[in-house]
C-alpha positions as CSV (number, residue, x, y, z in Angstrom):
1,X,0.0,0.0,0.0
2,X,1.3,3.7,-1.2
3,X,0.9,5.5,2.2
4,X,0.4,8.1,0.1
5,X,-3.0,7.1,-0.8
6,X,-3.8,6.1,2.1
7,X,-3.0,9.7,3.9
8,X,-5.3,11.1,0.8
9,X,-7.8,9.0,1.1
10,X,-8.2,9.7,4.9
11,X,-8.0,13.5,4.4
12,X,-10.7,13.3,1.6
13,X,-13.1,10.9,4.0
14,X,-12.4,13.5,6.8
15,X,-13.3,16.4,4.7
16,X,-16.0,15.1,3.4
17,X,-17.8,13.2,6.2
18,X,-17.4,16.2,8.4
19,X,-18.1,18.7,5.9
20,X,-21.6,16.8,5.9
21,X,-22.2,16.5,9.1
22,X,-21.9,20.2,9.7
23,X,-25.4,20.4,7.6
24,X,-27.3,17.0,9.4
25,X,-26.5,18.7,12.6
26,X,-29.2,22.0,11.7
27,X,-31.0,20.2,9.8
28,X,-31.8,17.2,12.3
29,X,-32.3,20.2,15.0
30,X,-34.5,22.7,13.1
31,X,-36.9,20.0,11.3
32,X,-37.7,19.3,15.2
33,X,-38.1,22.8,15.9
34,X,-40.3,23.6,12.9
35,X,-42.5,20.6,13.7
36,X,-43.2,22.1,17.5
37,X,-44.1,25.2,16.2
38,X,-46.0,24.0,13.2
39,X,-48.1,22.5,15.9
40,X,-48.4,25.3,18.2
41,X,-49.6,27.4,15.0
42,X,-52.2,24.7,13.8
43,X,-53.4,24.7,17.6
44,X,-53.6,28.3,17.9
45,X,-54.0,29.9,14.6
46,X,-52.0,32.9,15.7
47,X,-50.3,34.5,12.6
48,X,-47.0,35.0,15.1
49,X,-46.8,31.2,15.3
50,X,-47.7,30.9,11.5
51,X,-44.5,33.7,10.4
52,X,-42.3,31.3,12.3
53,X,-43.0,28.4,11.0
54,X,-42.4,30.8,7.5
55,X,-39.2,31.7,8.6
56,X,-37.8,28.7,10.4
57,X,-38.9,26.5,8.0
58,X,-36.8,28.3,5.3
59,X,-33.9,28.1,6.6
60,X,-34.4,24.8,7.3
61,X,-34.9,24.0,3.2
62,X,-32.1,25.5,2.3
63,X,-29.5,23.9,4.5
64,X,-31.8,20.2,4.1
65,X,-31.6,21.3,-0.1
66,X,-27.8,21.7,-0.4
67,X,-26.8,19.5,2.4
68,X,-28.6,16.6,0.6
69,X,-26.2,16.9,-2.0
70,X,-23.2,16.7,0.1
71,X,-24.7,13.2,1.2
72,X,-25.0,12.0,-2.2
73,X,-21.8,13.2,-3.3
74,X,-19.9,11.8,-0.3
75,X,-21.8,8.2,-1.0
76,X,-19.2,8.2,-3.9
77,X,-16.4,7.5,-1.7
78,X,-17.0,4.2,-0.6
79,X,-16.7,2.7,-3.9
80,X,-14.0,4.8,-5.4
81,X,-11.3,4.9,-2.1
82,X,-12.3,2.0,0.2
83,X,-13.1,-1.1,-2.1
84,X,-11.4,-3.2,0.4
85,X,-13.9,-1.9,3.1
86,X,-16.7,-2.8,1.0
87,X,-15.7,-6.3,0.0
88,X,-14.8,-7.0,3.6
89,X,-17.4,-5.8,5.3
90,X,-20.4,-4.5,3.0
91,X,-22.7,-7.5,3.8
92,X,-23.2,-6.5,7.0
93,X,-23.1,-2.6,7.1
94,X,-24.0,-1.8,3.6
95,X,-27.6,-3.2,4.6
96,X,-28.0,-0.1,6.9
97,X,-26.5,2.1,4.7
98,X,-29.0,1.3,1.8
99,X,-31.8,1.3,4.4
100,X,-30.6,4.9,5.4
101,X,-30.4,6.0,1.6
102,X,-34.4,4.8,1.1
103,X,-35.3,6.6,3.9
104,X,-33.7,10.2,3.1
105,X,-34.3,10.4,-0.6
106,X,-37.9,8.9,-1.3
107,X,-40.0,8.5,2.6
108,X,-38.5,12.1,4.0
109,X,-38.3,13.7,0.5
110,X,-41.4,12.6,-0.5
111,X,-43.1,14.0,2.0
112,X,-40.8,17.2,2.5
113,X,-42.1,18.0,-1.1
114,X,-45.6,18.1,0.2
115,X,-44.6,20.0,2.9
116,X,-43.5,22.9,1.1
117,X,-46.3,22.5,-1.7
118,X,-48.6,21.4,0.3
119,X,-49.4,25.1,1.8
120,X,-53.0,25.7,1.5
121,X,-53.7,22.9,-0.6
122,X,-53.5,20.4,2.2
123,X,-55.8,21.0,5.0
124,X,-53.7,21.5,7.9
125,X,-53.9,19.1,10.4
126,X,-52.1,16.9,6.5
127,X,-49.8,19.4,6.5
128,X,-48.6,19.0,10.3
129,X,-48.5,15.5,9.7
130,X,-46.2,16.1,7.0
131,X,-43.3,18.0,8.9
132,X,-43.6,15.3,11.4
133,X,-43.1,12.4,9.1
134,X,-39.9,14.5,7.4
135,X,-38.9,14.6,11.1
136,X,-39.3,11.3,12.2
137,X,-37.8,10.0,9.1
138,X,-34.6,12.2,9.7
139,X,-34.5,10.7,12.7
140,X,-34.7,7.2,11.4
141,X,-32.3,8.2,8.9
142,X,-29.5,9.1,11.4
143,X,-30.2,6.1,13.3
144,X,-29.3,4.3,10.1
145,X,-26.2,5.6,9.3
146,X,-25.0,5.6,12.9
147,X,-25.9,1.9,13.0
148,X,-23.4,1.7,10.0
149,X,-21.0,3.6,12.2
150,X,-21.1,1.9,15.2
151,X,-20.6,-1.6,13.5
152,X,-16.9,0.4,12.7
153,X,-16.2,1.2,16.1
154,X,-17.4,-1.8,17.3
155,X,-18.4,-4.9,15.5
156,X,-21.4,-7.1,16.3
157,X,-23.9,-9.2,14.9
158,X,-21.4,-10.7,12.3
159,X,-19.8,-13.6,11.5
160,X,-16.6,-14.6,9.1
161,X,-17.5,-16.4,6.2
162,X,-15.0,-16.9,3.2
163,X,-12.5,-14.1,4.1
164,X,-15.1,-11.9,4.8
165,X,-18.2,-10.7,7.2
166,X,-21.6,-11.6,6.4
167,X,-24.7,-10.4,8.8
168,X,-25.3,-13.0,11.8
169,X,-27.8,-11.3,14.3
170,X,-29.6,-8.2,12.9
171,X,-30.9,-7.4,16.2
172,X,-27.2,-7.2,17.8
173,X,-26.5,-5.1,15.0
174,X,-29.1,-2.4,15.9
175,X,-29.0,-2.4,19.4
176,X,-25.4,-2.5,19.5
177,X,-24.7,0.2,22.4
178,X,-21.7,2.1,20.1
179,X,-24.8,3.0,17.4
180,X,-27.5,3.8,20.3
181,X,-25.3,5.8,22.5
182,X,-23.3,8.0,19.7
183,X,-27.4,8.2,18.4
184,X,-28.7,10.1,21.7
185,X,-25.8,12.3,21.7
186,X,-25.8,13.1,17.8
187,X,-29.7,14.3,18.4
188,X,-29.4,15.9,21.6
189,X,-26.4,18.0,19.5
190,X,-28.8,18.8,17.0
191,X,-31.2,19.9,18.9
192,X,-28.6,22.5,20.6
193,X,-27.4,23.7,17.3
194,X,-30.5,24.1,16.4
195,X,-31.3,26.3,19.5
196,X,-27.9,28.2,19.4
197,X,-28.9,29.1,15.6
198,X,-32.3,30.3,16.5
199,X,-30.9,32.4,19.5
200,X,-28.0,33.9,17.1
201,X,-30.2,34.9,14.5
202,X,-33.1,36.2,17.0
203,X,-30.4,38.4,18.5
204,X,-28.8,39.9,15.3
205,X,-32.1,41.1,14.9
206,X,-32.7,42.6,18.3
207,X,-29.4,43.9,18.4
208,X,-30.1,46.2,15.2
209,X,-33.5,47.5,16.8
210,X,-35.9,45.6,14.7
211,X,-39.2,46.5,14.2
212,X,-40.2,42.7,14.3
213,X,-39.8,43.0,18.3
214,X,-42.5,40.1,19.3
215,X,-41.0,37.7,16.2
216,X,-37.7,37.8,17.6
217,X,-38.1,38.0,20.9
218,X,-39.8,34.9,21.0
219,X,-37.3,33.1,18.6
220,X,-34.3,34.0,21.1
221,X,-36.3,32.5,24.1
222,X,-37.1,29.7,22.4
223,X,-33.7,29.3,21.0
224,X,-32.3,29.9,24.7
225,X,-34.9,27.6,26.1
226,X,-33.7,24.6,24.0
227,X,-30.5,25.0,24.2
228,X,-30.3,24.1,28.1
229,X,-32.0,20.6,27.9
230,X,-30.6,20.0,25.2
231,X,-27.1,20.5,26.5
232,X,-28.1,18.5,29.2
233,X,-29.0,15.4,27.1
234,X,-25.9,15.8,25.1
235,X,-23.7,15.5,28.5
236,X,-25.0,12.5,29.5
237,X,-25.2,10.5,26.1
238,X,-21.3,11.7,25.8
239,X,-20.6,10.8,29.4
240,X,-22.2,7.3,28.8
241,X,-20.0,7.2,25.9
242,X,-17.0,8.2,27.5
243,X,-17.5,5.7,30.4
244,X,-18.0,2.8,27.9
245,X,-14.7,3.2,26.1
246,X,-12.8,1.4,29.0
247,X,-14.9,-1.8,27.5
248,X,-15.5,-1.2,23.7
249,X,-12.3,0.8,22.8
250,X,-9.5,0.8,26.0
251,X,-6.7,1.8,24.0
252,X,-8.6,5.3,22.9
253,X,-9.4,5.3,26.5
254,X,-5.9,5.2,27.4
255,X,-4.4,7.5,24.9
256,X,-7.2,10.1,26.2
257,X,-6.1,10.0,29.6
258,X,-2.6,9.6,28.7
259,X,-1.6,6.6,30.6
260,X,1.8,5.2,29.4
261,X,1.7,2.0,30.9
262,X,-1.8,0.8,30.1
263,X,-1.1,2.3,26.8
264,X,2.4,-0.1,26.8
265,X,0.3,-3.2,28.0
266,X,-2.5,-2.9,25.3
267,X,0.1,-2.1,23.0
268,X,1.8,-5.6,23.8
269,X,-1.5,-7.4,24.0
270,X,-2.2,-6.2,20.4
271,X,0.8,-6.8,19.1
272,X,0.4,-10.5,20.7
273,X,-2.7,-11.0,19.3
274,X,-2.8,-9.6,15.2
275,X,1.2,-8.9,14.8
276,X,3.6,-6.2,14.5
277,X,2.3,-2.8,14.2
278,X,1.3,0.3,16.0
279,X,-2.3,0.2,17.5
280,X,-2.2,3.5,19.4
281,X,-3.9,6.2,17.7
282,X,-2.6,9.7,17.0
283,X,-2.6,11.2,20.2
284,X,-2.2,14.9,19.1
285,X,-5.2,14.3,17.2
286,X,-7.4,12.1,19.9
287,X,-6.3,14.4,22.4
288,X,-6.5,17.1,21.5
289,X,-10.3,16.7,19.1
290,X,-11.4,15.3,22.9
291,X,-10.5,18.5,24.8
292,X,-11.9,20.8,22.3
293,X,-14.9,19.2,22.3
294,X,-14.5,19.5,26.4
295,X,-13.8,22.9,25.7
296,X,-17.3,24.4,24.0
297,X,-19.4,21.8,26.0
298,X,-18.2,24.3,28.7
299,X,-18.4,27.3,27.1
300,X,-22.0,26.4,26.1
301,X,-23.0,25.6,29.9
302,X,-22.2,28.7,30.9
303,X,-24.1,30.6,28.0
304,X,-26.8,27.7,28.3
305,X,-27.7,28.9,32.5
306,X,-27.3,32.4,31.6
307,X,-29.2,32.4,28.9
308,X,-32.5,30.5,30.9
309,X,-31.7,33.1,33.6
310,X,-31.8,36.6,31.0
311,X,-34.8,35.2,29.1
312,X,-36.7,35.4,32.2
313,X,-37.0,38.8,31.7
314,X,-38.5,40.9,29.4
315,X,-36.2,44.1,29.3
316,X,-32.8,41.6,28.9
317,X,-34.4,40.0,25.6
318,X,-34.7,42.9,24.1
319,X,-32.6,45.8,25.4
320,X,-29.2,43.7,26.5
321,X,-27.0,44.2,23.3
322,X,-24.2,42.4,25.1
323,X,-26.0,39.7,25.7
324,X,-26.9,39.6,22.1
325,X,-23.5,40.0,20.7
326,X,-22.5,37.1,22.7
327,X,-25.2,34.4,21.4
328,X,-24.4,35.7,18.1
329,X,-20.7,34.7,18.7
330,X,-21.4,31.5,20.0
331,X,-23.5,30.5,17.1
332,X,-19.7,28.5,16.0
333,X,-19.8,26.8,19.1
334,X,-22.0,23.5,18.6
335,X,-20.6,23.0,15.0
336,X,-17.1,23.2,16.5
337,X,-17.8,20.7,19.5
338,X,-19.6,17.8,17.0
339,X,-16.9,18.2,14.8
340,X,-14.4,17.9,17.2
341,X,-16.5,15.1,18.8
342,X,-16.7,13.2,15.3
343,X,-12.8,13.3,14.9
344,X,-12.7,12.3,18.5
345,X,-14.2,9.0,17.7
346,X,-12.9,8.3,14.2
347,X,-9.7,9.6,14.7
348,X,-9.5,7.5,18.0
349,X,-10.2,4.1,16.9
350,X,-7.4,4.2,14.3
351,X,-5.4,2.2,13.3
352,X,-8.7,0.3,12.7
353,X,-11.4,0.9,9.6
354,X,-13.4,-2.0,11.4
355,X,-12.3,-2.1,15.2
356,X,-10.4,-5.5,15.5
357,X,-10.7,-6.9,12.2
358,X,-9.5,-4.7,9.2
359,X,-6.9,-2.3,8.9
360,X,-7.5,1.2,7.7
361,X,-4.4,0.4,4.9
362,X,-6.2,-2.7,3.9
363,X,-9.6,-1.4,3.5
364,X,-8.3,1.6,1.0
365,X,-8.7,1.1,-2.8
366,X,-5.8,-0.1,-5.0
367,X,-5.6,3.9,-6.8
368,X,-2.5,6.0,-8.0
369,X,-1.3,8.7,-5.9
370,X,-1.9,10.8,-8.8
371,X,-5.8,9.7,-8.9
372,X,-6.1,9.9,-5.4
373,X,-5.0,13.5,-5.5
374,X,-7.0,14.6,-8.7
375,X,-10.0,12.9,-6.5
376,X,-9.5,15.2,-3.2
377,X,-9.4,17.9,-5.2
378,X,-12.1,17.5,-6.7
379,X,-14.8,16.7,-3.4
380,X,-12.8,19.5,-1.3
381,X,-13.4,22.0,-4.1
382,X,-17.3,21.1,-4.5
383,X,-17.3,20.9,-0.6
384,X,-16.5,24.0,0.1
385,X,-18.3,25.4,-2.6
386,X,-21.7,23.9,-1.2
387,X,-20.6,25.2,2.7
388,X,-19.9,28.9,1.4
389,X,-22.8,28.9,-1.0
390,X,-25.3,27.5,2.2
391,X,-23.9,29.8,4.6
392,X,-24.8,33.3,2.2
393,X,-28.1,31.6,1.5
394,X,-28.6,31.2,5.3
395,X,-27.2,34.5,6.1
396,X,-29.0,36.1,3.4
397,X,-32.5,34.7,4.7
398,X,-31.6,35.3,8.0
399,X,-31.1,38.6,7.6
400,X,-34.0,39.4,5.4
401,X,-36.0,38.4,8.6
402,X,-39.6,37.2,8.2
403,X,-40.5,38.5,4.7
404,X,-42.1,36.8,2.3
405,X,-39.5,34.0,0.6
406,X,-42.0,32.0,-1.0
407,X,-42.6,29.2,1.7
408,X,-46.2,29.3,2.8
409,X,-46.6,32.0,0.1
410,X,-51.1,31.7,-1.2
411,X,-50.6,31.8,-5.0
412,X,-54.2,31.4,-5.1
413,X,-55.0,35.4,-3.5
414,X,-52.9,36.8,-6.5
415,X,-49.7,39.0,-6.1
416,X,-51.5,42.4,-5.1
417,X,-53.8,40.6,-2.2
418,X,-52.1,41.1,0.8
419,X,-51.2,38.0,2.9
420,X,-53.0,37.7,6.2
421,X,-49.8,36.6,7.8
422,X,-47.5,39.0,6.3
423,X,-47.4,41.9,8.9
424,X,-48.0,42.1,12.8
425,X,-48.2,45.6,14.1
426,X,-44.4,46.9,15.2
427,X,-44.6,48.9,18.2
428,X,-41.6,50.8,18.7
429,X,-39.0,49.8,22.0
């Protein structure tokens, strides 16, 4: 094996799996969000609640519309730079993966598609049951790839059969406790993105004196409001994963905590067990993905408690421009601490593709060096194309505030009939 290729083809994976995960993580959160207050509005029929479902749900397309792509595009990879992954293994975590792929692109686009044509043309308790069935299926759809995942960081329900694994006990499969746990943590961390967003943008606004006073006011509490269970959930789910890794990964455990002579032992045992090599993985990079991830958990407790605290009152939501500098600077902070979290565990159960039984430099494809290159290129160019062309869309929208974009828009009154749920009254500060 070129180590060449191999370094490319883990930079290219990297890139591109985390590149994608930074849209699932909004997208998982606000479909949630839009959902509750889709139901709210349908319960109330209060044109506040109906705007922002409008606005929410917007943003909400666009970053679902181009992260989609980054999904399909990264499906490539597989095929192209890790062959010997697939031959090995594909039997048993292909299954989930192709399970995954009918669930995102016909069940939750199917019914995403009504959602956003389905304004007044469904009745509306239809149209609520559509934003909960893109929801739910999201949900279902992350629990499918993170099955796939957790079969990599630990392996169950298989069995060896003619130099390769083939699928043994579907159920240990699913409930294996690396998928569920990394699955409760992974929604919890959508949910406080989602929140964190929500409070950001609510606060730009505020911030600037908007005449849209009520909307925005009542995105940053609920924004604020989210984030603190949220962050909750997200601590324990990562604590039970952190706890676990004594028993499902020790030597990632050990490099963590940096304890040279369990890290010699296991090293020793390894080496007893599948041959010469180096089973520790990069420390720098364990390490150090581990305490940044540490890091903005804390930094997002304390704006998390502060932020419950200054909702509370009226004359802090809207008239504490500190306050709303600071949520729109922490706005990073979830994407940085799930990415860091994601190289955390991928980065920490090297040198294994499939934990135990196949080495990262025998599951990458036979390619040239020159190939490889021309191939990373090529996804780290589209990429970050598709991240800077999301984020000016989301910007854009989010700065436009609760206009009309087109979602929820009647075509039916005509384009000079005004829109019932187009303007609240604006009193002034």
């Amino acid at each position: 094996m070129n180590p060449d290729v191999l370094d490319l083809a883990r930079l290219q994976f990297a890139l591109t799996a985390g590149g994608h995960f930074l849209f699932v993580a909004l997208t998982l959160g606000l479909a949630t969000v839009v959902a509750v207050l889709q139901t709210r509005a349908t319960l109330t029929g209060k044109p506040l609640h109906a705007r922002m479902v409008r606005f929410w749900g917007q943003l909400y397309v666009i970053n679902y519309a181009v992260g989609i792509v980054t999904g399909i595009v990264m499906e490539f990879q597989f095929g192209m730079s890790w062959s010997g992954l697939t031959h090995y293994a594909g039997d048993v975590f292909g299954a989930s993966l192709a399970v995954e792929t009918l669930v995102a692109f016909f069940v939750e686009s199917t019914f995403l598609g009504l959602w956003i044509f389905g304004w007044h043309r469904l009745g509306r308790w239809a149209h609520l049951a559509a934003i909960w069935i893109v929801t739910l299926t999201a949900y279902l759809s992350a629990y499918w790839i993170l099955v796939s995942n957790g079969f990599l960081n630990h392996p169950v329900g298989h069995r060896a059969e003619g130099g390769k694994l083939v699928l043994d006990d579907p159920v240990a499969l699913l409930a294996n406790p690396s998928a569920l746990l990394a699955f409760g943590h992974v929604v919890a961390g959508a949910l406080l993105t989602a929140g964190f967003f929500m409070a950001g943008v609510s606060a730009y606004h505020l911030f600037r004196r908007t005449p849209e006073w009520e909307f925005f006011g009542s995105g940053l509490r609920t924004g604020v409001f989210l984030s603190f269970p949220a962050l909750m959930v997200t601590a324990v789910f990562g604590g039970l994963q952190f706890s676990s890794l004594a028993s499902l990964q020790p030597m990632k455990s050990a490099v963590f905590g940096q304890r040279t002579a369990e890290i010699a032992r296991l090293q020793a045992e390894l080496v007893d067990r599948f041959g010469p090599g180096d089973y520790a993985p990069p420390a720098a990079l364990t390490r150090g993905a581990g305490l940044v991830m540490l890091l903005c958990f804390a930094l997002m407790m304390y704006f998390a408690f502060a932020g419950v605290i200054l909702a509370c009152f009226k004359r802090a939501v809207f008239r504490f421009r500190l306050w709303h500098l600071a949520l729109m600077a922490a706005v990073p902070l979830p994407y940085l601490a799930m990415i860091s979290g994601w190289v955390f565990r991928e980065a920490g159960r090297q040198p294994w593709v499939v934990y135990g039984l196949l080495r990262t430099e025998d599951a990458v494809s036979g390619l040239s060096p020159g190939a490889m290159r021309l191939s990373l290129v090529v996804f780290a160019t589209l990429f970050a194309l598709l991240a800077v062309l999301n984020a000016w869309l989301l910007a854009r929208h989010a700065r436009r505030g609760p206009v009309d974009a087109g979602l929820g828009h009647d075509e039916r009154a005509g384009r000079d009939a005004p829109d019932p749920a187009a303007a609240l009254p604006a009193p002034r500060y």
